[in-house]
KEVOTI-738209 format. One record per residue (C-alpha): x, y, z; residue in one letter. Coordinates in pm, whole numbers, plus 32768, in hexadecimal, padded with zeros to 4 digits. Each point is the difference from the previous one (the first is absolute). Layout:
<pts>
+------+------+------+------+
!   xx !   yy !   zz ! rest !
+------+------+------+------+
!    X !    Y !    Z !    a !
...
+------+------+------+------+
</pts>
This chain:
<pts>
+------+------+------+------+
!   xx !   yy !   zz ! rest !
+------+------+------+------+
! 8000 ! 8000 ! 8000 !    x !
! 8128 ! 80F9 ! 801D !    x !
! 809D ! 7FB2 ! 7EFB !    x !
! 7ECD ! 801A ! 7F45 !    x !
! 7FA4 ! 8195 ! 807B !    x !
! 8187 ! 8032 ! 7F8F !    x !
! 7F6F ! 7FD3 ! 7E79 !    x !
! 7F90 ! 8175 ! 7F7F !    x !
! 7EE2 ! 7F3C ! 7F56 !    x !
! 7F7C ! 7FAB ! 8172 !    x !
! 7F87 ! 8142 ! 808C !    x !
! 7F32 ! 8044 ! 7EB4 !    x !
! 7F5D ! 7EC1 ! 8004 !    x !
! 7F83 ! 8016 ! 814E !    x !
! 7F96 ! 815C ! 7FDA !    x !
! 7F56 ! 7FA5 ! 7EC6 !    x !
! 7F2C ! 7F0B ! 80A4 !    x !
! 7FB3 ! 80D6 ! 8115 !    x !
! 7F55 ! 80FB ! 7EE5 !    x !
! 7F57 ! 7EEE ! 7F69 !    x !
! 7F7E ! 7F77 ! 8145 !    x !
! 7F73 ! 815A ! 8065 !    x !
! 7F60 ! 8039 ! 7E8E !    x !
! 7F3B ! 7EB8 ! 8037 !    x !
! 7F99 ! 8079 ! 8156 !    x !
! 7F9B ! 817B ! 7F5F !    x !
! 7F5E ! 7F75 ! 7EF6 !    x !
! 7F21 ! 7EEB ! 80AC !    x !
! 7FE0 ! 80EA ! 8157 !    x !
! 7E77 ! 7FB2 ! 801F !    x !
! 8049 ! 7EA6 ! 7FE2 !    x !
! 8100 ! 7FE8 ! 8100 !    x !
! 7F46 ! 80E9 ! 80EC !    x !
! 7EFE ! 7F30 ! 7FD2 !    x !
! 80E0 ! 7EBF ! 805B !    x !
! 80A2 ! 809F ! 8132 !    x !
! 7E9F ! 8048 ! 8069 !    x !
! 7F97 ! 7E96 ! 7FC6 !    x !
! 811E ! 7F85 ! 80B9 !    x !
! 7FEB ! 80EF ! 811D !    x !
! 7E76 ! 7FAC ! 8029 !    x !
! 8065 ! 7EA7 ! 8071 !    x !
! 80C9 ! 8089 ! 812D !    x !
! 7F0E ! 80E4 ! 805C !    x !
! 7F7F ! 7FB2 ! 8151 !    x !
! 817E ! 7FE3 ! 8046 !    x !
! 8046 ! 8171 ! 7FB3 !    x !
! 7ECB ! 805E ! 80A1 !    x !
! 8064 ! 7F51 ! 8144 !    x !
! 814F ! 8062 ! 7FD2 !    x !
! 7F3D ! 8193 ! 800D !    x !
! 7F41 ! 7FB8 ! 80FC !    x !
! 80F4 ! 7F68 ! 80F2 !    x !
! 80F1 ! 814E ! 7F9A !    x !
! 7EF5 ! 80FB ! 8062 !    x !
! 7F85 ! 7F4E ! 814B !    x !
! 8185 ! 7FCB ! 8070 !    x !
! 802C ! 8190 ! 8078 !    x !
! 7EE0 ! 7FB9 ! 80EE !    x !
! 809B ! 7E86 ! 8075 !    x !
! 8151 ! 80B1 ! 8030 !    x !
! 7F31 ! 8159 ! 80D6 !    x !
! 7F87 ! 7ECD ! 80E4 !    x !
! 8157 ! 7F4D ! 8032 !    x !
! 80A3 ! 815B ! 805A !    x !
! 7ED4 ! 8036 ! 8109 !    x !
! 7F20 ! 7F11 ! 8043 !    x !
! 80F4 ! 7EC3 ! 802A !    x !
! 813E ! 80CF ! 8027 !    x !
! 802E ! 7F59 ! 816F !    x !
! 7FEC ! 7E88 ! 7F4A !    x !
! 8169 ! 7F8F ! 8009 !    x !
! 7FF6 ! 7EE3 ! 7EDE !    x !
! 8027 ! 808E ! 7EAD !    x !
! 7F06 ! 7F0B ! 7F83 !    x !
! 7F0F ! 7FFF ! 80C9 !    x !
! 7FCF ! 8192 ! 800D !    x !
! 7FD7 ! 8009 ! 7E7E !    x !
! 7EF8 ! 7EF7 ! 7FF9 !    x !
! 7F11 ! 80BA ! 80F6 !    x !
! 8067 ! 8131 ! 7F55 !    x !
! 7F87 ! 7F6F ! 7E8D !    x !
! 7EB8 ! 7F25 ! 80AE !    x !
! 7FA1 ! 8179 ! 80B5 !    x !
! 8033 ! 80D5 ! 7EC0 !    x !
! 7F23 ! 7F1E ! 7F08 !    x !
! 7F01 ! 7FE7 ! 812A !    x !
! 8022 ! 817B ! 801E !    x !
! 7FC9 ! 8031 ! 7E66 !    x !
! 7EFC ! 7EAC ! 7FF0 !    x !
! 7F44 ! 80FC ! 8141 !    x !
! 8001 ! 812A ! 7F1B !    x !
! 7F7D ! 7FB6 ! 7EEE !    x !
! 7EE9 ! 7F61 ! 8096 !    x !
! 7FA2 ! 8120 ! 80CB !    x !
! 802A ! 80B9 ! 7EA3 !    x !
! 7EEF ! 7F30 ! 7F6C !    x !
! 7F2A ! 8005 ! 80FD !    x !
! 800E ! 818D ! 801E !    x !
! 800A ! 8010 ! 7E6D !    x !
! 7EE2 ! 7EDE ! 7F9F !    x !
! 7EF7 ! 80BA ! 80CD !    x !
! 803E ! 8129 ! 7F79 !    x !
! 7FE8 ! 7F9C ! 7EAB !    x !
! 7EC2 ! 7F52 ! 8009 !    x !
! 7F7F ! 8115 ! 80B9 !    x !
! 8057 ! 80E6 ! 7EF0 !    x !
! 7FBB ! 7F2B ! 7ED4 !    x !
! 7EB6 ! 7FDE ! 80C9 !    x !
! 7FBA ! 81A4 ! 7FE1 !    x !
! 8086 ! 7FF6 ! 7EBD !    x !
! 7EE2 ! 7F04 ! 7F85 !    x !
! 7EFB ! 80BD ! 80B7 !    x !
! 8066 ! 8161 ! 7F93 !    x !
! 8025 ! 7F9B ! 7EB1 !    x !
! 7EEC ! 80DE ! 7F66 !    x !
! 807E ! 8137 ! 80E9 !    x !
! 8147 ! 7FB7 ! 7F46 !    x !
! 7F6B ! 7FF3 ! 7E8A !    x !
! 7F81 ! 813A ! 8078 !    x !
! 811F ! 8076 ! 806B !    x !
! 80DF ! 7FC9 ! 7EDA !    x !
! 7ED8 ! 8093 ! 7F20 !    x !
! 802B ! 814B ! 80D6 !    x !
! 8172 ! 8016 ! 8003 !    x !
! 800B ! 7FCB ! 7E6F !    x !
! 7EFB ! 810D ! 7FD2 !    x !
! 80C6 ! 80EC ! 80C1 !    x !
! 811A ! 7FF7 ! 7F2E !    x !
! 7F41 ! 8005 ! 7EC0 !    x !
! 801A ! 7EB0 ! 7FAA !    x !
! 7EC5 ! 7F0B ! 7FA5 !    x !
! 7FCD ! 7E9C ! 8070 !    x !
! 7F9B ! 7FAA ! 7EA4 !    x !
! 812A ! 807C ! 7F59 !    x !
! 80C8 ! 7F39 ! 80BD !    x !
! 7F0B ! 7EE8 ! 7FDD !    x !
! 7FD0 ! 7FEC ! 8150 !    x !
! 7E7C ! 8024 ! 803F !    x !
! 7FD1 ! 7EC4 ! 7FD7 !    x !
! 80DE ! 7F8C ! 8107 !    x !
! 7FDE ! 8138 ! 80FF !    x !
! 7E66 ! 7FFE ! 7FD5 !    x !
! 7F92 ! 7F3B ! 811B !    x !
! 8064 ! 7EE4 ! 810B !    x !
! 7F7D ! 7EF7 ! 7F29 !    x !
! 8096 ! 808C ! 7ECF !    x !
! 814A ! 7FB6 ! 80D3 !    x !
! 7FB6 ! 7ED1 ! 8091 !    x !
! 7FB2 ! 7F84 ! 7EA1 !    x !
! 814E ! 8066 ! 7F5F !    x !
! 80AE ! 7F57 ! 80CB !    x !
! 7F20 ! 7EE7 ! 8007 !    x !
! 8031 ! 8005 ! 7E80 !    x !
! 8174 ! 7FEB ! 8014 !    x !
! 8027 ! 7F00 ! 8100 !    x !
! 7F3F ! 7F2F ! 7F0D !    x !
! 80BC ! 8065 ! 7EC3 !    x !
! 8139 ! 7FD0 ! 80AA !    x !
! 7FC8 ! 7ED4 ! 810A !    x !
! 8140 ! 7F30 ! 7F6E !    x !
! 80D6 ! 80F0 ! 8018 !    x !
! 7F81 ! 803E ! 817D !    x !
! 8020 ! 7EB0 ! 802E !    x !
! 814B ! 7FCB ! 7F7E !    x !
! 8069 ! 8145 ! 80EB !    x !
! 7F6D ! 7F6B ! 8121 !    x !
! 80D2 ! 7EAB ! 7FB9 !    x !
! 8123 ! 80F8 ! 7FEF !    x !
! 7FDC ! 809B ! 8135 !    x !
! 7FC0 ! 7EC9 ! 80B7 !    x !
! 815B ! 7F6E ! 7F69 !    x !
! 80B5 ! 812F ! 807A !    x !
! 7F6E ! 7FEE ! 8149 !    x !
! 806C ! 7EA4 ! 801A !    x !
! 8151 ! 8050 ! 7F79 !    x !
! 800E ! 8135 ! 8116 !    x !
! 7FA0 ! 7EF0 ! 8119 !    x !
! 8137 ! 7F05 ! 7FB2 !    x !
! 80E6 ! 8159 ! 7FAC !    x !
! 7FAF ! 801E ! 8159 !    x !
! 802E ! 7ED0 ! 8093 !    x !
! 8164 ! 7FF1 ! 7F2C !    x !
! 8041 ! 815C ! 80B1 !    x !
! 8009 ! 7F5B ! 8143 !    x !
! 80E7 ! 7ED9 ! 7FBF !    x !
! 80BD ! 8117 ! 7F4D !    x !
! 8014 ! 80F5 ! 8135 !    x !
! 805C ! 7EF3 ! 80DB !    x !
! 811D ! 7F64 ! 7F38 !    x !
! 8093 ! 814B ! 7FD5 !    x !
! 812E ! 7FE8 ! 809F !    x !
! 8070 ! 7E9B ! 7F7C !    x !
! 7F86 ! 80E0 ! 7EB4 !    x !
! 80E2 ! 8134 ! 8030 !    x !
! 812A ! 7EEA ! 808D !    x !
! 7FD0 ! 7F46 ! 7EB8 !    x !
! 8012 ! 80EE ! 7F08 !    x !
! 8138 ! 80B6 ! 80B3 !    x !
! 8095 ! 7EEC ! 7FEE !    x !
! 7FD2 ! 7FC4 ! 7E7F !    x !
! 8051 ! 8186 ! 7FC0 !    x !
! 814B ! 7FEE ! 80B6 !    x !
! 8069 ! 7EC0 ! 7F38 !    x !
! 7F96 ! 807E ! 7EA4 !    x !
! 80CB ! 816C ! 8022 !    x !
! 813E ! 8087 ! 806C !    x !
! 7FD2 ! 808C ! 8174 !    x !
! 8044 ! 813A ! 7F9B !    x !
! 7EDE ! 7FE0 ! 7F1D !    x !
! 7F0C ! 7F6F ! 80F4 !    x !
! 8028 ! 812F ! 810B !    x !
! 7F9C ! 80D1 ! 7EDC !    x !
! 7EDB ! 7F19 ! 7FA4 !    x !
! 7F82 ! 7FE1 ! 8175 !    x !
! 8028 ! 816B ! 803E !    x !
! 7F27 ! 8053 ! 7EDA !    x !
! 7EF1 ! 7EDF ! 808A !    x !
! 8005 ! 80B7 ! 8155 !    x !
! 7FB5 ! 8154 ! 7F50 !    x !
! 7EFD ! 7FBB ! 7F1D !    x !
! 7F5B ! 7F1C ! 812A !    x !
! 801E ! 812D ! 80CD !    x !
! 7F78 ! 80E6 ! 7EE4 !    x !
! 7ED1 ! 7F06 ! 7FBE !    x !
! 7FB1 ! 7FC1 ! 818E !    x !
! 7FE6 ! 8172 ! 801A !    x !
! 7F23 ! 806D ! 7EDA !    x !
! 7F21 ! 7EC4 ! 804F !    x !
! 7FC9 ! 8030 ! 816F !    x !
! 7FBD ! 81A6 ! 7FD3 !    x !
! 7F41 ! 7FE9 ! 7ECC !    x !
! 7EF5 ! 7F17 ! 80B5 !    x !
! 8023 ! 80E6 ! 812E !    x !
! 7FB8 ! 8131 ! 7EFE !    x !
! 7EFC ! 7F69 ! 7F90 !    x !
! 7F62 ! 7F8F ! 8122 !    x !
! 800E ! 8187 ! 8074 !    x !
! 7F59 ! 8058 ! 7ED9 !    x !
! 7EE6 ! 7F29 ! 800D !    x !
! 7FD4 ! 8020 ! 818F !    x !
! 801B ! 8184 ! 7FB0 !    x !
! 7EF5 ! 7FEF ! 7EE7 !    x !
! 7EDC ! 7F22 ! 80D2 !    x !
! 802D ! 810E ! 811A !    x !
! 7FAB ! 8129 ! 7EF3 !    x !
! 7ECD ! 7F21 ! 7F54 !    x !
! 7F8F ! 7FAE ! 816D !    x !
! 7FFB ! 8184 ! 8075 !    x !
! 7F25 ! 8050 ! 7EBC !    x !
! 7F3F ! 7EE3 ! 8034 !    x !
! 8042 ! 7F5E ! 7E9A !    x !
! 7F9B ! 7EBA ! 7F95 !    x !
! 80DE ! 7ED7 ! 7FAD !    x !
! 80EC ! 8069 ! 80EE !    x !
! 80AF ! 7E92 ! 8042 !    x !
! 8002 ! 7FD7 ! 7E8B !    x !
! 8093 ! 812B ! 7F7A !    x !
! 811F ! 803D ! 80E1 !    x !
! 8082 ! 7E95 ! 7FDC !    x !
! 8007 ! 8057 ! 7E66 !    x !
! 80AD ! 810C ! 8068 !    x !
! 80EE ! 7F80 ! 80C3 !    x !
! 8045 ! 7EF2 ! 7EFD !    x !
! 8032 ! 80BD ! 7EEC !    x !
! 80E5 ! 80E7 ! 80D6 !    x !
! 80F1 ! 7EC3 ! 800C !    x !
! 8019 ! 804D ! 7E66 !    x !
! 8109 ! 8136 ! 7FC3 !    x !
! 7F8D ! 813A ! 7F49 !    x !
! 7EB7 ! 7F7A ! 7F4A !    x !
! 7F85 ! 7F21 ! 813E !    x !
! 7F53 ! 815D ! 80B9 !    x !
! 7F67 ! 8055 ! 7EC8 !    x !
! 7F66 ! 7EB4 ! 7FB1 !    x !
! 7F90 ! 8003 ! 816C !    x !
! 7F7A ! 816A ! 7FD1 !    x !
! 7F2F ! 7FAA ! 7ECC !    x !
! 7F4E ! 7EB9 ! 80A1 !    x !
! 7FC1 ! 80E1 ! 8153 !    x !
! 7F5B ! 80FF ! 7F57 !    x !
! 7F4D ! 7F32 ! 7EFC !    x !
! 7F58 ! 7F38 ! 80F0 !    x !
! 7FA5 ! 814E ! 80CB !    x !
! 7F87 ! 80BC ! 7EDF !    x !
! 7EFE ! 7F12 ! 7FF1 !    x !
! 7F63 ! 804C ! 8171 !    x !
! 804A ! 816B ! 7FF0 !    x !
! 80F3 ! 80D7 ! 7F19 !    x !
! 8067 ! 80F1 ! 810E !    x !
! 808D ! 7EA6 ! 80C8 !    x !
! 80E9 ! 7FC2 ! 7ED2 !    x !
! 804D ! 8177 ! 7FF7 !    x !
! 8077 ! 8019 ! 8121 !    x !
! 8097 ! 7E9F ! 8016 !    x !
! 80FF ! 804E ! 7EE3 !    x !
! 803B ! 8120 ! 8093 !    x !
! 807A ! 7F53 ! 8138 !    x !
! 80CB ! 7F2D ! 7F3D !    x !
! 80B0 ! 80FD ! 7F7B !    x !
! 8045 ! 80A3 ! 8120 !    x !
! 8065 ! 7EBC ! 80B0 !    x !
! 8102 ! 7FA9 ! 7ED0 !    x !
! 80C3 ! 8122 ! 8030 !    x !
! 8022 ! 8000 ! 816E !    x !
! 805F ! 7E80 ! 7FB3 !    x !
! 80F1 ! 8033 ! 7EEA !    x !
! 806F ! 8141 ! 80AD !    x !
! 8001 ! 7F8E ! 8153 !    x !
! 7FC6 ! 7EC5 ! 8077 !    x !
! 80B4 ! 7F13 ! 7F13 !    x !
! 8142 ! 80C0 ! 8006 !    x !
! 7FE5 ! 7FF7 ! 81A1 !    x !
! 7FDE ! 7E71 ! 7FB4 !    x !
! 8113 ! 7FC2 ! 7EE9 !    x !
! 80B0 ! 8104 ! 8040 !    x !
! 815F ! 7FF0 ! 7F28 !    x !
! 800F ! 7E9F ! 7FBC !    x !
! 7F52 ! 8007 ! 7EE9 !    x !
! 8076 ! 813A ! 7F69 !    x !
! 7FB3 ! 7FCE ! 7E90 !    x !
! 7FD0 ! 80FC ! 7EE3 !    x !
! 7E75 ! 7FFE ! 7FDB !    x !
! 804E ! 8003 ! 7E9B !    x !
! 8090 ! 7E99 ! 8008 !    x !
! 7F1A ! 7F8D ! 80DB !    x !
! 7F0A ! 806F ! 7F11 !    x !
! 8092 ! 7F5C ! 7ED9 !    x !
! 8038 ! 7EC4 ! 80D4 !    x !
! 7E95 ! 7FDB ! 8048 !    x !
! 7FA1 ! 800B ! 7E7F !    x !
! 811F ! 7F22 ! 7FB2 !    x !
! 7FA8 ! 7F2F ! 810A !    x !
! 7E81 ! 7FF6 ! 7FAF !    x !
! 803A ! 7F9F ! 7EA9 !    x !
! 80F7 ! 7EE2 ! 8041 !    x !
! 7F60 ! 7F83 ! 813D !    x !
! 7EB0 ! 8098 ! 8021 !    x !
! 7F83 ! 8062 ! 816D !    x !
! 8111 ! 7F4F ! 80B7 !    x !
! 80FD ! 80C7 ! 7F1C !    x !
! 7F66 ! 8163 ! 807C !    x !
! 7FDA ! 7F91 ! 8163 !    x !
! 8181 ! 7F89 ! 7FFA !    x !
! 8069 ! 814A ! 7F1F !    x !
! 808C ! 80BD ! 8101 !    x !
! 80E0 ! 7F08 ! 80C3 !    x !
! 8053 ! 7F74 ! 7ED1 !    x !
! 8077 ! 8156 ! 7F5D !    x !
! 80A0 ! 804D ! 81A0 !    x !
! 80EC ! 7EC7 ! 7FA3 !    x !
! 8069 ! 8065 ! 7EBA !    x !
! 8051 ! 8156 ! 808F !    x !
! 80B8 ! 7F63 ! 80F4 !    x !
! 80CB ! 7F1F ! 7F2C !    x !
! 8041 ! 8135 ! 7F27 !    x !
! 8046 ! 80A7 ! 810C !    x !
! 80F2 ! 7F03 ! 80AD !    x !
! 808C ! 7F16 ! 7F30 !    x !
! 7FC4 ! 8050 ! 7E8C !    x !
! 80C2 ! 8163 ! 8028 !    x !
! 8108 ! 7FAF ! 8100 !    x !
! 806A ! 7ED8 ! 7EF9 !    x !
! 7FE7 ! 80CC ! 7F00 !    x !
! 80EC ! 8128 ! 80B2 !    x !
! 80D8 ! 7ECF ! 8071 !    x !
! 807B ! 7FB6 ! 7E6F !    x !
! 8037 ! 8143 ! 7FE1 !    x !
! 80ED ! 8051 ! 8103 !    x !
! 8127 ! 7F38 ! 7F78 !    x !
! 7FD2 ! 80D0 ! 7ECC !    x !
! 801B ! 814D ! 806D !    x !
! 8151 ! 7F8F ! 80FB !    x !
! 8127 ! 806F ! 7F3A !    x !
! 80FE ! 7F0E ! 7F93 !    x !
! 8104 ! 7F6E ! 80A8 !    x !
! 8124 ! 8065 ! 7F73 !    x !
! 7F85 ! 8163 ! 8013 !    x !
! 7FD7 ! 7FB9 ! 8172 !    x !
! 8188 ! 7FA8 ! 8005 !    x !
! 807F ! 815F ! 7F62 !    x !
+------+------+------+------+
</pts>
């Protein structure tokens, strides 16, 4: 083999298969995406498990420092920590459903009974601006309760396959959510033996040299990722707390409902608020205008203080990123990996920054040092 990258001829053959390679992958890009996908599908309550088990381990590691910090054995402290922190999260969520379920029956419930009160509604609102139900073609729909009730009747039975086939769906991803889960906790409770394990194969596959510089990077974007994670969800929990306190004090309907949108799609960057905004004051334009007035007016007022105020007290400098390039990594990151590629946009872009930042450019400064040292016999006169 040494002898062989001696020849000139060897360096231009392997290059020119490397350019051949990549034009097959260019030109057949759907079909590979396509085949990664494929592949990738068959692992996925792996990766999910492997997700879930990340984001629950901050919370496992919060109870080991406090909780069982007085538990001598190693072992032994990080198995009650994991068994409390999935009780803690198995807890929540339950107490989320039961606070969220009633609440949405209740105000599917009004929305069924107020339907005609809405049809009016919408009828008055589009008069006021000048705009007709039938040039929209929407008298038909907007006329009455029944006239409601029997377009969506109508589509439920023009579309029941496809409802059916979504309902399937949703039941296989439910499934496929319940053994992520139960993956997470094997995962979370192996993760030492985990961490030991593939230390162990890092440190014999690279120099050591190499493998501070790998596990350094590891600790940083773990650090970068614990910390956007654990303060986003905090943000957003702020929000939505912040925003059921407001709807309460005007006495607004849908109360429960709205403020967990809102708090969800505060987890999305830059278009999440305004996606929560529009469903808020759609469904409140339909009781009364002047409650989706002054509910995006609220949520205006509420974005700044957050984007102003509150988020910067949270993150403060670790995440100091350009908004520009977090902006272009969420449409990048959107297009490539949909909504998990704009909810990971701005750690991801935070690491890239940082390995600009800290290893890219110091390398780069590094080649050219011996360049700009004078020569050595000019040293000597």
């Amino acid at each position: 083999m040494k002898r062989l990258k001696e020849k000139p001829w060897f360096n231009y053959a392997v290059a020119a298969c490397i350019a051949v390679i990549l034009y097959v992958v260019l030109t057949h890009l759907p079909g590979f995406r396509e085949g990664i996908r494929t592949f990738l599908g068959y692992f996925r309550p792996v990766i999910l498990g492997c997700v879930i088990a990340y984001l629950i381990n901050p919370l496992s590691k919060l109870y080991e420092r406090s909780v069982f910090r007085r538990i001598k054995k190693e072992k032994t402290r990080e198995a009650l920590s994991t068994v409390l922190a999935f009780i803690t999260v198995v807890l929540f969520l339950a107490l989320l459903m039961l606070i969220l379920i009633p609440q949405l029956i209740e105000s599917i419930s009004m929305f069924v009974a107020n339907l005609d009160t809405y049809a009016e509604t919408v009828n008055d609102v589009l008069n006021r601006i000048g705009v007709s139900a039938s040039t929209l073609n929407l008298d038909h729909v907007i006329s009455s309760s029944e006239a409601i009730l029997e377009t969506v009747t109508d589509y439920i039975k023009n579309n029941l396959n496809t409802i059916l086939s979504m309902s399937v769906s949703a039941g296989k991803e439910v499934l496929l959510f319940v053994i992520a889960f139960l993956l997470s906790i094997y995962l979370l409770s192996s993760k030492r033996r985990l961490k030991d394990g593939g230390k162990r194969l890092l440190r014999a596959s690279v120099s050591e040299s190499r493998y501070e510089k790998i596990k350094d990077f590891f600790a940083k974007s773990h650090k970068i990722f614990n910390r956007y994670i654990a303060f986003n969800l905090l943000d957003s929990l702020i929000i939505g707390c912040v925003n059921a306190l407001f709807m309460t004090v005007l006495g607004m309907p849908y109360v429960g409902l709205v403020s967990f949108v809102v708090a969800v799609t505060n987890l999305i960057p830059t278009f999440g608020p305004v996606i929560g905004a529009g469903i808020g004051g759609f469904v409140l334009v339909l009781v009364k205008p002047w409650y989706a007035i002054a509910f995006l007016i609220f949520t205006v007022v509420l974005q700044c203080i957050d984007a102003y105020l509150i988020k910067p007290k949270l993150f403060g400098d670790s995440l100091g990123v350009p908004g520009l390039w977090i902006l272009v990594g969420i449409v990048i990151g959107g297009r490539m990996f949909g909504i998990v590629g704009i909810l990971l946009a701005i750690p991801g872009v935070a690491i890239l920054d940082m390995l600009y930042q800290e290893y890219f450019m110091p390398w780069l400064e590094a080649r050219r040092k011996p360049e700009s040292q004078p020569p050595a016999e000019h040293k000597q006169e």
